[in-house]
BADOVEX-611587 format. One line per field, with one value per residue: residue number from 1; residue in one letter; x, y, z of N, C-alpha, C, O in turn. Coordinates in nm, 2 decimals. Layout:
N
k <- c(NUM,...)
r <- c(A,...)
n_east <- c(X,...)
n_north <- c(Y,...)
n_up <- c(Z,...)
ca_east <- c(X,...)
ca_north <- c(Y,...)
ca_up <- c(Z,...)
c_east <- c(X,...)
c_north <- c(Y,...)
c_up <- c(Z,...)
o_east <- c(X,...)
o_north <- c(Y,...)
o_up <- c(Z,...)
END
This chain:
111
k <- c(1,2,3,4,5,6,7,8,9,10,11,12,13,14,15,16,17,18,19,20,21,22,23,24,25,26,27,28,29,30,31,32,33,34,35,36,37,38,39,40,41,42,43,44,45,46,47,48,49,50,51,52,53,54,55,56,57,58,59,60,61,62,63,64,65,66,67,68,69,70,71,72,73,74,75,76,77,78,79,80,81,82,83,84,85,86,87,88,89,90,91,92,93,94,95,96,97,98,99,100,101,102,103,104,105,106,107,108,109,110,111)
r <- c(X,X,X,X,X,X,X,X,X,X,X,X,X,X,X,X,X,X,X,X,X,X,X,X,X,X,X,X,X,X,X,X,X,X,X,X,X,X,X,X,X,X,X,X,X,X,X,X,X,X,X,X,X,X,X,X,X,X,X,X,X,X,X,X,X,X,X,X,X,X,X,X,X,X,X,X,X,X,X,X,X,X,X,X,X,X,X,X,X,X,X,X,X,X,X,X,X,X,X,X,X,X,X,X,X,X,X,X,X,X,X)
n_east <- c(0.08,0.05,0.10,-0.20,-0.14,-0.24,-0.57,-0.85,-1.15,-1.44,-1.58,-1.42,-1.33,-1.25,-0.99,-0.90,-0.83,-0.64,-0.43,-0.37,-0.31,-0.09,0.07,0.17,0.28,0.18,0.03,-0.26,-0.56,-0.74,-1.09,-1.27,-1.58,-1.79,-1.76,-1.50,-1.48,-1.36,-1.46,-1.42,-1.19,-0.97,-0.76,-0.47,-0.52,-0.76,-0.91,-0.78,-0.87,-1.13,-1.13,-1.09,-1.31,-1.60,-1.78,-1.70,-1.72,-1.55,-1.64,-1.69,-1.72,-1.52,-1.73,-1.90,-1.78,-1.69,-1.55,-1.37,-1.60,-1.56,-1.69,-1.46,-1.18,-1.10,-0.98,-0.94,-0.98,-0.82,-0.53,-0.48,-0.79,-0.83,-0.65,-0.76,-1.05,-0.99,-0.89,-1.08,-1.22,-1.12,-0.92,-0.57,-0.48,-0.65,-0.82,-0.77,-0.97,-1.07,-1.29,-1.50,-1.46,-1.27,-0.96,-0.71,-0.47,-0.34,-0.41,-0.18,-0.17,0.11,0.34)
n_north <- c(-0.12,0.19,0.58,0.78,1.03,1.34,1.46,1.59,1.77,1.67,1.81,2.04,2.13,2.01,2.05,2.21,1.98,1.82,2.01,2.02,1.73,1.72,1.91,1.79,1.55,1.28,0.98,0.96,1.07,1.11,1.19,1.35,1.36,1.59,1.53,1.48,1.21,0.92,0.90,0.90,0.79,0.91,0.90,1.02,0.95,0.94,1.21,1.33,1.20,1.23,1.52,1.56,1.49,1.52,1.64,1.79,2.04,2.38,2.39,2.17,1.91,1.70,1.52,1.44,1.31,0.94,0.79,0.59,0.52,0.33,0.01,0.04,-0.10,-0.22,-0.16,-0.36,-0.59,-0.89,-0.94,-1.11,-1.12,-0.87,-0.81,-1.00,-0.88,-0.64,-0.76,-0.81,-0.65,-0.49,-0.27,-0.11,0.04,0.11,0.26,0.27,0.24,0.34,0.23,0.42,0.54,0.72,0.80,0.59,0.53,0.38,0.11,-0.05,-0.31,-0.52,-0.49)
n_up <- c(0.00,-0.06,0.03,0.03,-0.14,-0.34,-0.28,-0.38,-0.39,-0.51,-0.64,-0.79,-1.10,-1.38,-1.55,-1.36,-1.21,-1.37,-1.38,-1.08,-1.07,-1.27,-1.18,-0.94,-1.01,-0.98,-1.03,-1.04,-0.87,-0.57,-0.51,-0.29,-0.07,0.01,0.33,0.37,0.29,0.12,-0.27,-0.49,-0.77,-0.98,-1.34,-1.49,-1.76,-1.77,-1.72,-1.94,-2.15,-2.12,-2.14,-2.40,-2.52,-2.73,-2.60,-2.41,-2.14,-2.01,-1.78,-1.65,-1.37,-1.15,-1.05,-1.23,-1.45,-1.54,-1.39,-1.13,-0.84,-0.63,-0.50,-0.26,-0.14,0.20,0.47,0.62,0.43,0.34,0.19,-0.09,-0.18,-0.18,-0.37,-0.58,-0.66,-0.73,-0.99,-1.15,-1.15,-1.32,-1.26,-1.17,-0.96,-0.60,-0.36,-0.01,0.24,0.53,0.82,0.85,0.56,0.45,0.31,0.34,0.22,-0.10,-0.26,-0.51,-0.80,-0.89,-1.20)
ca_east <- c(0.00,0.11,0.08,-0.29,-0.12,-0.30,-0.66,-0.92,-1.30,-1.49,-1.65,-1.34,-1.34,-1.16,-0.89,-0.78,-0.78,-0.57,-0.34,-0.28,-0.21,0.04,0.19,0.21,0.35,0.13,-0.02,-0.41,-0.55,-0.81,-1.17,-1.34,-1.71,-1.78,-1.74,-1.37,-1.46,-1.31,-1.58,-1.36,-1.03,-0.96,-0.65,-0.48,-0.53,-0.92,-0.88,-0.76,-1.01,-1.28,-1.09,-1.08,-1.45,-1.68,-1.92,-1.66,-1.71,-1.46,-1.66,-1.72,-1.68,-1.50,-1.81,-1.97,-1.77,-1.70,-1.46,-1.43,-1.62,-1.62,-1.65,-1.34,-1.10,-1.15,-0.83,-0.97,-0.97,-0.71,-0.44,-0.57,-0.90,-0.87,-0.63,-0.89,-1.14,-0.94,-0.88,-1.21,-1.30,-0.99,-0.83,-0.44,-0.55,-0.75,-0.78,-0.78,-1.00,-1.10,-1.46,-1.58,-1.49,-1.16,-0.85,-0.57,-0.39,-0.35,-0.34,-0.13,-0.13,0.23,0.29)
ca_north <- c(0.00,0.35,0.67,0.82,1.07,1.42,1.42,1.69,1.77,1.62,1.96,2.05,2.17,1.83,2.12,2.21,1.87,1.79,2.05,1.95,1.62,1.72,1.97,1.68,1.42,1.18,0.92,0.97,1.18,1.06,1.28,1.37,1.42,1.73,1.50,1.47,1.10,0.90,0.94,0.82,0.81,0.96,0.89,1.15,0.90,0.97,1.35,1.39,1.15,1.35,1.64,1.57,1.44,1.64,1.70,1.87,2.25,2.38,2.40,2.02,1.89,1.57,1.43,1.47,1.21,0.85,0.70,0.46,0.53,0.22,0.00,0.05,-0.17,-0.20,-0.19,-0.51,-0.70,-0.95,-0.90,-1.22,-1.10,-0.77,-0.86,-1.07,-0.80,-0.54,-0.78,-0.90,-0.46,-0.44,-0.21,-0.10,0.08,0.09,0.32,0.16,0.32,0.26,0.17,0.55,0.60,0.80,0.72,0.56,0.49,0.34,-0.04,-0.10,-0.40,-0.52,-0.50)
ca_up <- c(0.00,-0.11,0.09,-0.06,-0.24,-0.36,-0.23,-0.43,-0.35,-0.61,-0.69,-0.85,-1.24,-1.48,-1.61,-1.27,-1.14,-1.43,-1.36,-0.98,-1.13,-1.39,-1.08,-0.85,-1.07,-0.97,-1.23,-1.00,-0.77,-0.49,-0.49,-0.16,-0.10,0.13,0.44,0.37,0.30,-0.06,-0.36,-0.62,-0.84,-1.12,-1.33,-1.59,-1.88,-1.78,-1.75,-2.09,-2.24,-2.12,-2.21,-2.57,-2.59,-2.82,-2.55,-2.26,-2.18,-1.91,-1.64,-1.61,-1.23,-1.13,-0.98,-1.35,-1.56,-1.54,-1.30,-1.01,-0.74,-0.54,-0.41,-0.24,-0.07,0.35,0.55,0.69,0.35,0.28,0.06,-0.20,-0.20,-0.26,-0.57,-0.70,-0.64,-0.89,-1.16,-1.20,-1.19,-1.41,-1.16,-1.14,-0.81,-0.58,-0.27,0.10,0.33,0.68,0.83,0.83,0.47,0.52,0.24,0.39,0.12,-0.20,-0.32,-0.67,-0.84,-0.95,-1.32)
c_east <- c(0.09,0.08,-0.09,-0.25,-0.24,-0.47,-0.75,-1.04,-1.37,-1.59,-1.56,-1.32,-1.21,-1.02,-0.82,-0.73,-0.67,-0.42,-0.28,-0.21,-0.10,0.15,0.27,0.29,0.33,0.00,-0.25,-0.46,-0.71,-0.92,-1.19,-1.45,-1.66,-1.75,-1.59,-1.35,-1.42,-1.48,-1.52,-1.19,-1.03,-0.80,-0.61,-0.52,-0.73,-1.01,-0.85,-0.84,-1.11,-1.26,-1.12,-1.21,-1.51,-1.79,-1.82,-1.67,-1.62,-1.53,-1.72,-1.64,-1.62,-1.68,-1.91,-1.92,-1.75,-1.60,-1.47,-1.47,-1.68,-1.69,-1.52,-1.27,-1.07,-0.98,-0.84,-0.98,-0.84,-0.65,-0.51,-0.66,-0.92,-0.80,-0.72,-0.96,-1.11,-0.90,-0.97,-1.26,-1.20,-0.92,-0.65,-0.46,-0.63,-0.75,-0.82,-0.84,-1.03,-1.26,-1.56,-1.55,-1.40,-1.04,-0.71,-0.45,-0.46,-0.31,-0.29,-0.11,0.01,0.21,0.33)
c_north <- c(0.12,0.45,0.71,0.95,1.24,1.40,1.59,1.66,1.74,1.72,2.05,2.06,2.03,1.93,2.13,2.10,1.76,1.85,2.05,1.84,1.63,1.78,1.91,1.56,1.35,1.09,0.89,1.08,1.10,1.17,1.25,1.42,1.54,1.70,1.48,1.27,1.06,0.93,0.91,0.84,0.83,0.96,1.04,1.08,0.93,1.10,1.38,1.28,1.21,1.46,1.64,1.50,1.56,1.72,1.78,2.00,2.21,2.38,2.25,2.02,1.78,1.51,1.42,1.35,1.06,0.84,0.62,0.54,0.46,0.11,0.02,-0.08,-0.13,-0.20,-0.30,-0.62,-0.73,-0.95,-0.96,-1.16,-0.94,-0.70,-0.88,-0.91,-0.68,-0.60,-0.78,-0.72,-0.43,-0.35,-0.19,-0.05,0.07,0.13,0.25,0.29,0.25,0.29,0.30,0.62,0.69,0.73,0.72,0.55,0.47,0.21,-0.05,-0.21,-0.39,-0.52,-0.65)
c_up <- c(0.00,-0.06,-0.03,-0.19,-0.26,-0.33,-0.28,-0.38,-0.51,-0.71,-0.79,-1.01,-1.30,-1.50,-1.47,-1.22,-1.22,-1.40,-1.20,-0.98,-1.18,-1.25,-0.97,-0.88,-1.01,-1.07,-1.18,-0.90,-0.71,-0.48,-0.34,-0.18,0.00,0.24,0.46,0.30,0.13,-0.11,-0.42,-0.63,-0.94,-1.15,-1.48,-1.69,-1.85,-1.80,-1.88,-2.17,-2.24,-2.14,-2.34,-2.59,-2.69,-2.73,-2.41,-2.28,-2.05,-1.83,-1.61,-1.46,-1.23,-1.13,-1.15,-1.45,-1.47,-1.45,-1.19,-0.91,-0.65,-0.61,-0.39,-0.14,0.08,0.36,0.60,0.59,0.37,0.17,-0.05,-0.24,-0.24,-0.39,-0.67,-0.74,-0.79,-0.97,-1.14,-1.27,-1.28,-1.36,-1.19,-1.04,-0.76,-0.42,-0.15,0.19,0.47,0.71,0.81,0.67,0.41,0.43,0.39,0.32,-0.04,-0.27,-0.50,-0.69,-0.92,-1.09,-1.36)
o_east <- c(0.19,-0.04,-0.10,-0.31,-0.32,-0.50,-0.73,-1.06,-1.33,-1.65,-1.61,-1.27,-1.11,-0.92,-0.70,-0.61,-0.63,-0.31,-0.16,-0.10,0.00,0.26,0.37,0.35,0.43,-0.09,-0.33,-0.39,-0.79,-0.86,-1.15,-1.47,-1.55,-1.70,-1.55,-1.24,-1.45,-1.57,-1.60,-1.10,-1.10,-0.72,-0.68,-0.58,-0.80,-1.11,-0.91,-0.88,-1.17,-1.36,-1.18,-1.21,-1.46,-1.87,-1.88,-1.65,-1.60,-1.46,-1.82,-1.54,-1.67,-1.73,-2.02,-2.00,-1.79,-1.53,-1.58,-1.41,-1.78,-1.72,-1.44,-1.35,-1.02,-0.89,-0.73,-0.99,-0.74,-0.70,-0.58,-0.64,-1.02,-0.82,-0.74,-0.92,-1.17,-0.86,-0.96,-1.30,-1.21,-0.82,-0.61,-0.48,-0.72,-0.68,-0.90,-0.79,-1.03,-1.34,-1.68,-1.61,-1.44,-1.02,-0.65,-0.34,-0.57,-0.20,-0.36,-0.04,0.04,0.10,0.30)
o_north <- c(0.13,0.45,0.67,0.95,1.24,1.29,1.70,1.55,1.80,1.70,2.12,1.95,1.99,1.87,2.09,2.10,1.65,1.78,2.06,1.82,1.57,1.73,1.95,1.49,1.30,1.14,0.83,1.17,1.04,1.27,1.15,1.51,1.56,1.80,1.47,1.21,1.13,0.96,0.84,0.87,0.76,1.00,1.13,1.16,0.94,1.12,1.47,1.33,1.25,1.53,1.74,1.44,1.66,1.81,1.83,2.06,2.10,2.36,2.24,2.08,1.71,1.48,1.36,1.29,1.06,0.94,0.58,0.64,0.48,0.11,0.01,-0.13,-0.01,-0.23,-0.35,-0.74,-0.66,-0.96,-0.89,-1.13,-0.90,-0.60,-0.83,-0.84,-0.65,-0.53,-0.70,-0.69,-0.31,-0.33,-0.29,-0.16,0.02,0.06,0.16,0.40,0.14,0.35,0.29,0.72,0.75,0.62,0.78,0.55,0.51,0.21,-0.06,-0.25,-0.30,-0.56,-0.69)
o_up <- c(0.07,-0.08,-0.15,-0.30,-0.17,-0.37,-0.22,-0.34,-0.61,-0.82,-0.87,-1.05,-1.24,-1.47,-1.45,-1.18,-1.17,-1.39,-1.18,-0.93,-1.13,-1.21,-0.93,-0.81,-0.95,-1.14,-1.24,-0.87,-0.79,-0.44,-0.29,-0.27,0.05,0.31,0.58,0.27,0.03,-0.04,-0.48,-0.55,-1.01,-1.07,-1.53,-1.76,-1.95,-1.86,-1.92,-2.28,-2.34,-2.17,-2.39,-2.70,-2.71,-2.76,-2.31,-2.38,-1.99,-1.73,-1.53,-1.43,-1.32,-1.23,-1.13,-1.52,-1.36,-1.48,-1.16,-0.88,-0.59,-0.73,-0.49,-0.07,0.09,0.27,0.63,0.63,0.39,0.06,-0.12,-0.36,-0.30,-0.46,-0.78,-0.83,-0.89,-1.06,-1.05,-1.38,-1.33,-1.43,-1.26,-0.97,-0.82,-0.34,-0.17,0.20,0.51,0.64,0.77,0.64,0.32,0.45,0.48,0.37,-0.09,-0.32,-0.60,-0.60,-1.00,-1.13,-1.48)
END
């Protein structure tokens, strides 16, 4: 498991949440709802897909396009199982939270 890494409010415009990415040089960035708790993951390869659709205006929000939002990976699952869990979802990540909902991290599958 991987420190969580940059952590945005899911309210957040797709361009800027691109450009914290690119500033962070990190290859995801973890949303938050208003409670501080996870709400998704968004990676840059998803940010510039929805960038370059025909239907984006700038003021699109995270919480507006497609990405994972969950289920997420408990701190109480088992390693095995919550491998399986992200192939089957096709996953390379997959954020670890704890019982209130709260990023702790971040699980990567090896390549």
């Amino acid at each position: 498991m991987e420190p969580p890494g940059p952590q945005v409010d899911d309210h957040m415009a797709v361009d800027v949440a691109l450009s914290v990415l690119i500033g962070a040089r990190v290859p995801h960035l973890l949303l938050q709802d208003e409670d501080g708790r996870c709400a998704g993951l968004v990676t840059r390869a998803q940010l510039v897909a929805h960038r370059g659709s025909s239907w984006y205006v700038d003021r699109t929000r995270l919480r507006d396009i497609a990405l994972d939002r969950g289920p997420f990976t408990s701190s109480t699952s088992v390693l095995g199982a919550a491998e399986a869990a992200m192939r089957v979802r096709t996953l390379d990540v997959s954020p670890v939270i704890d019982e209130h909902g709260y990023a702790l991290g971040v699980l990567a599958l090896a390549p």
